[in-house]
The first five atom37 places (N, CA, C, CB, O) and aatype in JSON, in Angstrom:
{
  "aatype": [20, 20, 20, 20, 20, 20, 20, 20, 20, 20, 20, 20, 20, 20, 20, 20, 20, 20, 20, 20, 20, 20, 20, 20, 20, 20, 20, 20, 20, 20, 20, 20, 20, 20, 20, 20, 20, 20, 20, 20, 20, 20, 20, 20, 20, 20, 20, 20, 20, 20, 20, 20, 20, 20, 20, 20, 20, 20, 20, 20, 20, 20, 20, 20, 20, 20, 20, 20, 20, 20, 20, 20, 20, 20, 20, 20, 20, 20, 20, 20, 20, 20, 20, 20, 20, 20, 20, 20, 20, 20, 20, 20, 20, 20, 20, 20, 20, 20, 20, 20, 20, 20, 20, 20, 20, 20, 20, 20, 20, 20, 20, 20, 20, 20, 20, 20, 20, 20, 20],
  "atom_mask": [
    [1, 1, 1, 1, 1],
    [1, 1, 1, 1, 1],
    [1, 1, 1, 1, 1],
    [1, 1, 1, 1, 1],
    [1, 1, 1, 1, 1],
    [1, 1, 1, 1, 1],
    [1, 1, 1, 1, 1],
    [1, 1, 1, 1, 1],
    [1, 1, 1, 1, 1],
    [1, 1, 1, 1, 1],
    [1, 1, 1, 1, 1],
    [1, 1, 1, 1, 1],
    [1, 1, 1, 1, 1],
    [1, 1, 1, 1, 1],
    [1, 1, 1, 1, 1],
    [1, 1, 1, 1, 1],
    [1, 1, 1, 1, 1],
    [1, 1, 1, 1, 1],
    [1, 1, 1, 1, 1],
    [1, 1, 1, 1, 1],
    [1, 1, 1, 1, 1],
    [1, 1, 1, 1, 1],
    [1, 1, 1, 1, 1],
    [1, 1, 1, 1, 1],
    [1, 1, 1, 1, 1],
    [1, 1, 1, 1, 1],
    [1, 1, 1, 1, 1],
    [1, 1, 1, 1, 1],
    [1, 1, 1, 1, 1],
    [1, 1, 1, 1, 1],
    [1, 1, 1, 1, 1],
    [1, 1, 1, 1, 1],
    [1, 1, 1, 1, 1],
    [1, 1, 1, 1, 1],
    [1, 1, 1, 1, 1],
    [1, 1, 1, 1, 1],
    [1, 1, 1, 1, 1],
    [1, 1, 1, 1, 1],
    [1, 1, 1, 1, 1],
    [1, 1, 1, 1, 1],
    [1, 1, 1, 1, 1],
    [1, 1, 1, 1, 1],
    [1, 1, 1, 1, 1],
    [1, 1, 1, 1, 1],
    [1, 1, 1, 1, 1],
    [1, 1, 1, 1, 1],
    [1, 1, 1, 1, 1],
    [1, 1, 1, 1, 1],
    [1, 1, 1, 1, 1],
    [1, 1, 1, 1, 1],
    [1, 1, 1, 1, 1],
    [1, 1, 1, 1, 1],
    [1, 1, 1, 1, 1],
    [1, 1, 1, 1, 1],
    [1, 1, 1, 1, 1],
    [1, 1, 1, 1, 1],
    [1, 1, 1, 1, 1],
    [1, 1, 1, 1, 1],
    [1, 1, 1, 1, 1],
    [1, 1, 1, 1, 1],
    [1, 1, 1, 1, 1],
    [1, 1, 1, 1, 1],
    [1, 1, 1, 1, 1],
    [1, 1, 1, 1, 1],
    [1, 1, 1, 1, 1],
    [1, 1, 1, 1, 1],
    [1, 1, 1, 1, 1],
    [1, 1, 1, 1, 1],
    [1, 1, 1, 1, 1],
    [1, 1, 1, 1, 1],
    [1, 1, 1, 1, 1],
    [1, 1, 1, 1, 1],
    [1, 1, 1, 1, 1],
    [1, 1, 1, 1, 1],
    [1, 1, 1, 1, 1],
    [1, 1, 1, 1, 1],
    [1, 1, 1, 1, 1],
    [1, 1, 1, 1, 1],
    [1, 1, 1, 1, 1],
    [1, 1, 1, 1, 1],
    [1, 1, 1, 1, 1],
    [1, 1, 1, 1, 1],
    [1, 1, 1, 1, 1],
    [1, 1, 1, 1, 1],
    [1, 1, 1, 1, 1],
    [1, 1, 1, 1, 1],
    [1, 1, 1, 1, 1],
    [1, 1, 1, 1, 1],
    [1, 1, 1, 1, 1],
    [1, 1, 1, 1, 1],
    [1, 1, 1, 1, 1],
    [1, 1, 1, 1, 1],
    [1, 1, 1, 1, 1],
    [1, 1, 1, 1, 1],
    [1, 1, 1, 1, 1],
    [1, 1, 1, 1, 1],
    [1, 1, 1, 1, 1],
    [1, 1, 1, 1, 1],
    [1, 1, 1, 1, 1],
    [1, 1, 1, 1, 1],
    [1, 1, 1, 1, 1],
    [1, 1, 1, 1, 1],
    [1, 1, 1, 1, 1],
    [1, 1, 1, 1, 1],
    [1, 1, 1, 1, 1],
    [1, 1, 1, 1, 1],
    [1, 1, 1, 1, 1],
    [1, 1, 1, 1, 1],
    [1, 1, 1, 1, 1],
    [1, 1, 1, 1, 1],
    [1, 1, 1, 1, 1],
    [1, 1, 1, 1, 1],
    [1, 1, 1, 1, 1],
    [1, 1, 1, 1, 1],
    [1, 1, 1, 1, 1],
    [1, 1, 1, 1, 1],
    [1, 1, 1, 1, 1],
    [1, 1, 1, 1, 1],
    [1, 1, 1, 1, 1]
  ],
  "atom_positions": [
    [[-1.66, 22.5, 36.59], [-0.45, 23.17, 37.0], [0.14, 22.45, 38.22], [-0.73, 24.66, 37.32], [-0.52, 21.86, 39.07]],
    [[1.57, 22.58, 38.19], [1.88, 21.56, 39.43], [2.38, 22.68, 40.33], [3.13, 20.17, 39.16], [3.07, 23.61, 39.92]],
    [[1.98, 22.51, 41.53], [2.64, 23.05, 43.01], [3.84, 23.32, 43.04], [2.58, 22.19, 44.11], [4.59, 22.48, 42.52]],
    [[4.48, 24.63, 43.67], [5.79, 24.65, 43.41], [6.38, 24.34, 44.36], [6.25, 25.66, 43.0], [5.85, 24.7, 45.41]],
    [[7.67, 23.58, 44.48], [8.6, 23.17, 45.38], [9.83, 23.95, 45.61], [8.93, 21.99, 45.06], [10.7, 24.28, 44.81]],
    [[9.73, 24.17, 46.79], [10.64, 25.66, 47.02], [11.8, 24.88, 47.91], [9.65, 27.25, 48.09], [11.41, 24.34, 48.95]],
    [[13.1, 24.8, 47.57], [14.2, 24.65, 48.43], [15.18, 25.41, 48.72], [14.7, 23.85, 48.19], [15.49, 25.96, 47.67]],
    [[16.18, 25.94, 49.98], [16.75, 26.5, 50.04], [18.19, 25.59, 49.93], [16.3, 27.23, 50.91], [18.48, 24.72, 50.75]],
    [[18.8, 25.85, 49.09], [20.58, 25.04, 49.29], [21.44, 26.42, 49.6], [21.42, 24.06, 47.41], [21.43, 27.62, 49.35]],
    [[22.25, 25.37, 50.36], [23.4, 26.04, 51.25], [25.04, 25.68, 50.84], [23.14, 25.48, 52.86], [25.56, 24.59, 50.6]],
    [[25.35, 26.44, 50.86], [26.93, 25.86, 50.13], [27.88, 26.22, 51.38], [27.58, 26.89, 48.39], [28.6, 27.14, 51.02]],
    [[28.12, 25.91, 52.52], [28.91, 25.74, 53.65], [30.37, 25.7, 53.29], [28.51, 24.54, 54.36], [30.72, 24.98, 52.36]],
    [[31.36, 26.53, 54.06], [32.74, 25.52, 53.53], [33.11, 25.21, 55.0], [34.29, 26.42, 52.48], [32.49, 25.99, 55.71]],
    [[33.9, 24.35, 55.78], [34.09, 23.75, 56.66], [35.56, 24.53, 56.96], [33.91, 22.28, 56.39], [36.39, 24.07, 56.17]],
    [[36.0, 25.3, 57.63], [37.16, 26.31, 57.65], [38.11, 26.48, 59.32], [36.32, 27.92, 57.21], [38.05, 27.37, 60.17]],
    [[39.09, 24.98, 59.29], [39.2, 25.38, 60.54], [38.12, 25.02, 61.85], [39.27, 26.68, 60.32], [38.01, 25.6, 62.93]],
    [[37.27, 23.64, 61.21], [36.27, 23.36, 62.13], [35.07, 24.3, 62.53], [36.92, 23.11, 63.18], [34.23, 24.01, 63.38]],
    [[35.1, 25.54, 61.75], [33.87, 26.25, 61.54], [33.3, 26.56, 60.44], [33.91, 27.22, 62.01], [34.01, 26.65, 59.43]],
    [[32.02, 26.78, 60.35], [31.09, 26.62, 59.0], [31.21, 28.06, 59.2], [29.39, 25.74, 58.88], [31.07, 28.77, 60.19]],
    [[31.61, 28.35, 57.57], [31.7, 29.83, 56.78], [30.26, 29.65, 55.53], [33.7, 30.04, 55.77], [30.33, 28.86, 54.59]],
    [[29.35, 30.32, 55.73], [28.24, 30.06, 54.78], [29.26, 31.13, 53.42], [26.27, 30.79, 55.51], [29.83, 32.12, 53.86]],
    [[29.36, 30.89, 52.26], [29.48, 31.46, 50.77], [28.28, 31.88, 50.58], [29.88, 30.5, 49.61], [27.88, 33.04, 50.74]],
    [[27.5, 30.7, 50.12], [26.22, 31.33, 49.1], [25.4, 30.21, 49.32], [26.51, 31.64, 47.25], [25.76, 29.08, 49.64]],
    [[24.09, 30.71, 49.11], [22.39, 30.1, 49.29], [21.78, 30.54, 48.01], [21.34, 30.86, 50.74], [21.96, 31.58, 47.37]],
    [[20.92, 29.39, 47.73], [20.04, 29.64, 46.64], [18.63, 29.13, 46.88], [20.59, 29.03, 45.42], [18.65, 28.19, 47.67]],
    [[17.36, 29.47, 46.43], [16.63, 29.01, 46.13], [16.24, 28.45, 45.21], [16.28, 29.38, 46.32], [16.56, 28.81, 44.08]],
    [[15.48, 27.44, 45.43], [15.02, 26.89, 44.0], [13.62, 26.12, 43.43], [15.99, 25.97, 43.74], [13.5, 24.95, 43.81]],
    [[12.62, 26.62, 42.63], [11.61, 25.59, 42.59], [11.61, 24.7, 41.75], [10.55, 25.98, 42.51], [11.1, 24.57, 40.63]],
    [[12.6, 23.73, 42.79], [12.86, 22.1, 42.08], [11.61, 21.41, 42.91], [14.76, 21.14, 42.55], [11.03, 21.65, 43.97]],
    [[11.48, 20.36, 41.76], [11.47, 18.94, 42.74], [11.89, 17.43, 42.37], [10.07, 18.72, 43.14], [11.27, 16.4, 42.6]],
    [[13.46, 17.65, 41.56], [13.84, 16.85, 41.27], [14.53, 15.99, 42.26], [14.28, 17.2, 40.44], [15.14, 14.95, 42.02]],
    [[14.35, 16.59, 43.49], [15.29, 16.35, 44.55], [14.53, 14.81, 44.79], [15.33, 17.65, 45.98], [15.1, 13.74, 45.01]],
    [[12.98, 15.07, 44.68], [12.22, 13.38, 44.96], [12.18, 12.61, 43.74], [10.47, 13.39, 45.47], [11.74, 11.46, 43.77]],
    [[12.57, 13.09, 42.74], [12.47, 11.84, 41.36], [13.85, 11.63, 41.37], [11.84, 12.35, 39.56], [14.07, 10.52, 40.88]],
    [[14.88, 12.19, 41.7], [16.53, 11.65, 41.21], [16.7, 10.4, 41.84], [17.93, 12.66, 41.73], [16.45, 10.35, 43.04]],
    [[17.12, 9.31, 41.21], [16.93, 7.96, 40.98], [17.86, 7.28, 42.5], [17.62, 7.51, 39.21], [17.66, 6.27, 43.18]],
    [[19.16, 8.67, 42.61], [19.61, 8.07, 44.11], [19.18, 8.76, 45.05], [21.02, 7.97, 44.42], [19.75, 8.38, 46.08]],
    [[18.2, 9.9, 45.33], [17.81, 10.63, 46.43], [18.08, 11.68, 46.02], [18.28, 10.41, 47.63], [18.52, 11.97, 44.91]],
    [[17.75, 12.53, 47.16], [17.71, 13.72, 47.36], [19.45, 14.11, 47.34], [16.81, 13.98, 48.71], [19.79, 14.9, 46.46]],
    [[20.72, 13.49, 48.42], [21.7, 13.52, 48.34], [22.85, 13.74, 47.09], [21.63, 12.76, 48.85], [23.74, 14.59, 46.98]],
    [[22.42, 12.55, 46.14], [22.53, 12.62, 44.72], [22.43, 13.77, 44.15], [21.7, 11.92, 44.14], [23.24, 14.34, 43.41]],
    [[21.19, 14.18, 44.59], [20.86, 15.61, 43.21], [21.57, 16.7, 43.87], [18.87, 16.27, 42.87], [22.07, 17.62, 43.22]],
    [[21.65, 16.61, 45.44], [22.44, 18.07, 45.73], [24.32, 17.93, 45.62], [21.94, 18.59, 47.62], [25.08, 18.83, 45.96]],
    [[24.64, 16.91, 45.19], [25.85, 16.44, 45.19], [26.03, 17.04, 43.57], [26.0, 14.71, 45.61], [27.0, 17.79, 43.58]],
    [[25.58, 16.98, 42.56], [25.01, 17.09, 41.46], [25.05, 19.01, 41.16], [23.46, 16.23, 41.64], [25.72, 19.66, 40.36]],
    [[23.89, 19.54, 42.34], [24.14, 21.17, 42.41], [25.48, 21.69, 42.63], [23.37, 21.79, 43.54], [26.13, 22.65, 42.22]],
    [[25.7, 20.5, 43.62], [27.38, 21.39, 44.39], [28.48, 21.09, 42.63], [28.51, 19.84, 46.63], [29.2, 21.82, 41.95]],
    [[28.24, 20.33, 42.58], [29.42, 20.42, 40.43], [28.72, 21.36, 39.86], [29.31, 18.7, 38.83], [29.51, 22.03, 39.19]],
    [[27.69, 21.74, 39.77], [26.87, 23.03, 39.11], [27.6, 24.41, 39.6], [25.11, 23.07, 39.7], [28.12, 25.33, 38.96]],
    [[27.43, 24.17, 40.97], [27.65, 25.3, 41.83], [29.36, 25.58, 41.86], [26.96, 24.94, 43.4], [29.73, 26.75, 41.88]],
    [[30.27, 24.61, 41.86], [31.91, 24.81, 41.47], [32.08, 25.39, 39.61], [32.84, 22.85, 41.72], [32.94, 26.15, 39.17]],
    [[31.24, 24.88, 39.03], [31.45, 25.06, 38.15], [31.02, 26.49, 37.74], [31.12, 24.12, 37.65], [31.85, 26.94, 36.95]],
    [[30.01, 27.37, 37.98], [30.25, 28.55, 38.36], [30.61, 29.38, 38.91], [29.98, 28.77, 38.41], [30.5, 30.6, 38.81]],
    [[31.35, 28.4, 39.91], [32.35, 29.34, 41.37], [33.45, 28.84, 41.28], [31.96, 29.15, 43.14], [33.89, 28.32, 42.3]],
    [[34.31, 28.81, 39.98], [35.41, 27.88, 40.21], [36.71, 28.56, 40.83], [35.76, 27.23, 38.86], [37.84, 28.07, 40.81]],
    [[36.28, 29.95, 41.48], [37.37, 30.25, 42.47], [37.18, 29.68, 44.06], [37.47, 31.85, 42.51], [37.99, 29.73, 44.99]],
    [[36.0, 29.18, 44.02], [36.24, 28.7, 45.3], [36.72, 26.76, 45.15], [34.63, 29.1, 46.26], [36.66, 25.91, 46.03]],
    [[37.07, 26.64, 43.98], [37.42, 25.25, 43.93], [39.08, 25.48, 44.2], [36.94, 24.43, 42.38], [39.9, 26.12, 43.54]],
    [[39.21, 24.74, 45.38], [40.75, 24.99, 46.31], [40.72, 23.48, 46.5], [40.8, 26.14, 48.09], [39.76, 22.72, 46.36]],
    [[42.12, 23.2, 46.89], [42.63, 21.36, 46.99], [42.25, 21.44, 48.67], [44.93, 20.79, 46.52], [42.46, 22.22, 49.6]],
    [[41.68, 20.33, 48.46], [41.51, 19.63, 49.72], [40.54, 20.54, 50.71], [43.02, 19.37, 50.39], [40.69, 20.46, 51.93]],
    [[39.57, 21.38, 50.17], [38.27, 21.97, 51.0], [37.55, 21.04, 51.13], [37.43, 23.04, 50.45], [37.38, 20.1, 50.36]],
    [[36.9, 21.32, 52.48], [35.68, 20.79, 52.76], [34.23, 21.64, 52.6], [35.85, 20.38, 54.05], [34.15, 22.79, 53.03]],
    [[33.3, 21.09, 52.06], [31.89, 21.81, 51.86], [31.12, 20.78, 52.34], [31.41, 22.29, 50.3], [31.37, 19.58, 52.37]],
    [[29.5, 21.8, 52.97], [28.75, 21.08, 53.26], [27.62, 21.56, 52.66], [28.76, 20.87, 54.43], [27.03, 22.58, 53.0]],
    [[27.35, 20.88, 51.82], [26.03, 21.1, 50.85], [24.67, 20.97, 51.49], [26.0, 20.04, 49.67], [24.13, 19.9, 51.22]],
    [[24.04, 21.69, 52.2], [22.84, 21.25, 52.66], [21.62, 21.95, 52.35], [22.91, 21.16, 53.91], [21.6, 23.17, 52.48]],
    [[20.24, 21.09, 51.81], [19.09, 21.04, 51.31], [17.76, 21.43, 52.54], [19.08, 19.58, 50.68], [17.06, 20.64, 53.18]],
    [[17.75, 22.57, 52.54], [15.89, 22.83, 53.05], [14.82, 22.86, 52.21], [15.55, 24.2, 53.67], [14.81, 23.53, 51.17]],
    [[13.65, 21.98, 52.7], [12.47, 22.72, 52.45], [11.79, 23.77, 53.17], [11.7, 21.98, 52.34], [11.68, 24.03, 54.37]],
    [[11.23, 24.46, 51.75], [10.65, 25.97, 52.11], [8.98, 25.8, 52.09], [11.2, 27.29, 50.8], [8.54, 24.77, 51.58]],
    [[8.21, 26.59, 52.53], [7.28, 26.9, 52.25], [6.37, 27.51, 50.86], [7.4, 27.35, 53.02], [5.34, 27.18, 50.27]],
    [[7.29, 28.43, 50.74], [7.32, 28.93, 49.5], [8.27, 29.91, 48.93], [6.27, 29.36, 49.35], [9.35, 29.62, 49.45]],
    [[8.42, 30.87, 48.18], [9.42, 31.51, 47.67], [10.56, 32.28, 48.38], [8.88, 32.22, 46.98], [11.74, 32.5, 48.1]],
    [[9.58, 32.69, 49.65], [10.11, 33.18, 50.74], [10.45, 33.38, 52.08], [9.96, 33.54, 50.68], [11.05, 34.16, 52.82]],
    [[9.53, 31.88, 52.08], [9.37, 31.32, 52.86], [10.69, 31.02, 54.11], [8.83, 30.46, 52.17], [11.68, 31.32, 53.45]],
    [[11.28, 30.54, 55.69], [11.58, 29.93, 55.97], [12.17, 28.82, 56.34], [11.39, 30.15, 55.9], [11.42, 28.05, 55.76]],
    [[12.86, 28.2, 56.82], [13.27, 26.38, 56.19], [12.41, 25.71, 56.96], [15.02, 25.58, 56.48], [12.46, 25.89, 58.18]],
    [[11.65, 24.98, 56.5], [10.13, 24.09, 57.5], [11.34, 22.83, 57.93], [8.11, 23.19, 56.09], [11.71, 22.78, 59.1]],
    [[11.78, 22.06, 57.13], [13.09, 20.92, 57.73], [14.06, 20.93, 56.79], [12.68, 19.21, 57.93], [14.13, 21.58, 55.75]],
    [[15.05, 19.86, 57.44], [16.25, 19.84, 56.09], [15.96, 18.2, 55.89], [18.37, 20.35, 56.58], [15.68, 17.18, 56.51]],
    [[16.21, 18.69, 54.62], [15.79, 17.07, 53.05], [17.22, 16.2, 53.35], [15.86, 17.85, 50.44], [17.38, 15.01, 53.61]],
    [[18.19, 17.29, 53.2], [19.5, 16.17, 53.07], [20.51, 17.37, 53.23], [19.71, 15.07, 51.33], [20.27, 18.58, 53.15]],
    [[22.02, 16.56, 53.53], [22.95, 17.49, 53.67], [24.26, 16.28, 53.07], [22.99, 18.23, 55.45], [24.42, 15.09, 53.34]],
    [[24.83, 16.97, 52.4], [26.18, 16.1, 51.98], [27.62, 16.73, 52.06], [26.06, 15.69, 50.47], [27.79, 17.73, 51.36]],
    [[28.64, 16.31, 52.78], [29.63, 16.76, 52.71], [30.56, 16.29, 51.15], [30.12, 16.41, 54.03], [30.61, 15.21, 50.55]],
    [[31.25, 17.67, 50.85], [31.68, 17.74, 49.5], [33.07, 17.99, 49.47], [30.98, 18.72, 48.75], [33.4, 18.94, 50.17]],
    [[33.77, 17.55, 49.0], [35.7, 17.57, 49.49], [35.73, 18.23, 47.69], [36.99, 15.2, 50.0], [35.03, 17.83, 46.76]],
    [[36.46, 19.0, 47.67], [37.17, 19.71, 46.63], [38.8, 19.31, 46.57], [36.97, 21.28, 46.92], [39.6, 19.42, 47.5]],
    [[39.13, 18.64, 44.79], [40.64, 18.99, 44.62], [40.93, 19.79, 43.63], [41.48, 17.91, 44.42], [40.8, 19.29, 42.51]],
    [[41.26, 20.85, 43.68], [41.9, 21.28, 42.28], [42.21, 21.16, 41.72], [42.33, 21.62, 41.9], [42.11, 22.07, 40.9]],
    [[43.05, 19.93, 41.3], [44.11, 19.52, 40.6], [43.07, 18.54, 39.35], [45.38, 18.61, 41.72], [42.48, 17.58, 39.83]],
    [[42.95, 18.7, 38.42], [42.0, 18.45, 37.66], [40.78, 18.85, 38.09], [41.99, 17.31, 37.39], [39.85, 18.11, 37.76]],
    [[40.45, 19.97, 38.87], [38.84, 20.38, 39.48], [37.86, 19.24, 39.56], [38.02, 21.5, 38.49], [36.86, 19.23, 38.84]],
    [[38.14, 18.21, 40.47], [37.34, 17.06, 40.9], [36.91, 17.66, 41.99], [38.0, 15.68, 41.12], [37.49, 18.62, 42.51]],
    [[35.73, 17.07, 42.46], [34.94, 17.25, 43.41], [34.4, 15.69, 43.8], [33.87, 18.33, 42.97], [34.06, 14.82, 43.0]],
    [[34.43, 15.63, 45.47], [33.89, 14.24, 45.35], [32.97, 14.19, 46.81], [35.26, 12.94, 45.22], [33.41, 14.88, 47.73]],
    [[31.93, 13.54, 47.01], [31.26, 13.32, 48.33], [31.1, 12.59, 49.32], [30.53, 13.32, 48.29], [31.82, 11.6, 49.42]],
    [[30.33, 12.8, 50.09], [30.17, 11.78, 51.44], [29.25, 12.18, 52.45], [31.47, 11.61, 52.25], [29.1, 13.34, 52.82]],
    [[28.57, 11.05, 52.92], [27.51, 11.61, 53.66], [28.11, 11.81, 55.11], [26.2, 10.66, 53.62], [28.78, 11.03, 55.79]],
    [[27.58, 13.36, 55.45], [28.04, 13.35, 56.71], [28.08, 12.75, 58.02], [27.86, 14.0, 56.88], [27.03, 12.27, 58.44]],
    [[29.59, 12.67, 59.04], [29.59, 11.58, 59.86], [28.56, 11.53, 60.72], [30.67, 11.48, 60.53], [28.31, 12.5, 61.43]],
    [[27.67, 10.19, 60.78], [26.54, 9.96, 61.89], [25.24, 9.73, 61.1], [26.35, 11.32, 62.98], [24.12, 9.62, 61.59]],
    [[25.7, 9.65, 59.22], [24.71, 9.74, 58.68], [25.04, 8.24, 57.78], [24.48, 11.24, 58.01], [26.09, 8.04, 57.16]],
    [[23.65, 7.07, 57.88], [24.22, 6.22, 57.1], [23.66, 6.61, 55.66], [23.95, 4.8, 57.58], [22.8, 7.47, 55.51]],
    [[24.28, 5.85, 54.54], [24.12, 6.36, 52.9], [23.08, 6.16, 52.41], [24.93, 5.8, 51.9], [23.02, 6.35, 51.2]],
    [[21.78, 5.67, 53.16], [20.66, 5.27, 52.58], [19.82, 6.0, 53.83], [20.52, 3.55, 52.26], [18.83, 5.51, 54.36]],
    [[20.36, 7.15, 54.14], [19.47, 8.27, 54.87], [19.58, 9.14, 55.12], [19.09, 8.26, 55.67], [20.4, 9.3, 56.02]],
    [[18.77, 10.58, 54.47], [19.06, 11.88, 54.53], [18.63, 12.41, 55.54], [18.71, 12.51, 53.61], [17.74, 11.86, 56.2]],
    [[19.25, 13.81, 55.95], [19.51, 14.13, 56.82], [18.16, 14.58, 57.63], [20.47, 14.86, 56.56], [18.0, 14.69, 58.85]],
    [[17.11, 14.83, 56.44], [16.09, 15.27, 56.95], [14.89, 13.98, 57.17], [15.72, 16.44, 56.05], [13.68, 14.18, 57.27]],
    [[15.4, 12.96, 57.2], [14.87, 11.56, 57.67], [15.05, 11.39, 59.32], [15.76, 10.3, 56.85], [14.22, 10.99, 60.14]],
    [[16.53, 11.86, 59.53], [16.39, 11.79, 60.77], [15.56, 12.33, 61.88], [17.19, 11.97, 60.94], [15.04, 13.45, 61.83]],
    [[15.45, 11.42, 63.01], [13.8, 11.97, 63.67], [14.79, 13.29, 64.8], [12.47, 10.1, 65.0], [15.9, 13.46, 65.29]],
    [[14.04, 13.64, 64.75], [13.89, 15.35, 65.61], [14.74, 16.26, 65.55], [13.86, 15.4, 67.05], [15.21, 16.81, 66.55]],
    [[15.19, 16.67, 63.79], [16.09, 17.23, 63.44], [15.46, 18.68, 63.07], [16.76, 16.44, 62.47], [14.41, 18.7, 62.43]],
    [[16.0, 19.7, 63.42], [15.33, 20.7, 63.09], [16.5, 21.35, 61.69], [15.01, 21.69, 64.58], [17.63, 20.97, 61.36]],
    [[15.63, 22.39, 61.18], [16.54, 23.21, 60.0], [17.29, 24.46, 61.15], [15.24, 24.13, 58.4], [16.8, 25.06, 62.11]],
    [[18.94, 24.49, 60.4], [19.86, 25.0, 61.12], [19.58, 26.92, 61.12], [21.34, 24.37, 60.44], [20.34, 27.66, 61.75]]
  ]
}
């Protein structure tokens, strides 16, 4: 049996230079370490999952910040954060597109960085 991997994702929208949390999920993934571009990738990946069941919050020109904790377990806590990706929404054909947030280079998640705690 394999160990379960418990993450918390965060769906942030960026409103006016303040973070409005929507919705959090848990999840026992751990595709977040096999997806072929990172951890970033796969939560970039949730956030089109996550519009695509929330497609009232798909508005032109939002900002989201998709960000990834690990948990302990089901109910755990956030022990650190894996990765965080900022997510720009257009409506206009419901595209969604990303970017790693500023201060973050593209070949390092957020929870790489040294002495970062979960928010």
């Amino acid at each position: 049996m394999i160990a379960p991997n418990w993450h918390l994702v965060r769906y942030v929208r960026i409103e006016r230079g303040r973070r409005v949390l929507h919705s959090e999920e848990r999840l026992d993934d751990d595709w977040f370490y096999f997806c072929r571009d990172g951890p970033p990738a796969y939560a970039e990946a949730l956030a089109h999952e996550f519009f695509r069941r929330r497609p009232d919050l798909l508005t032109t020109n939002a900002r989201w910040l998709v960000t990834v904790y690990v948990l302990p377990d089901e109910r755990g806590k956030p022990v650190r954060r894996l990765c965080a990706v900022e997510v720009r929404t257009h409506a206009k054909g419901k595209r969604v597109s990303s970017e790693q947030p500023a201060g973050q280079s593209a070949g390092q998640s957020a929870g790489q960085s040294a002495g970062q705690s979960a928010d």
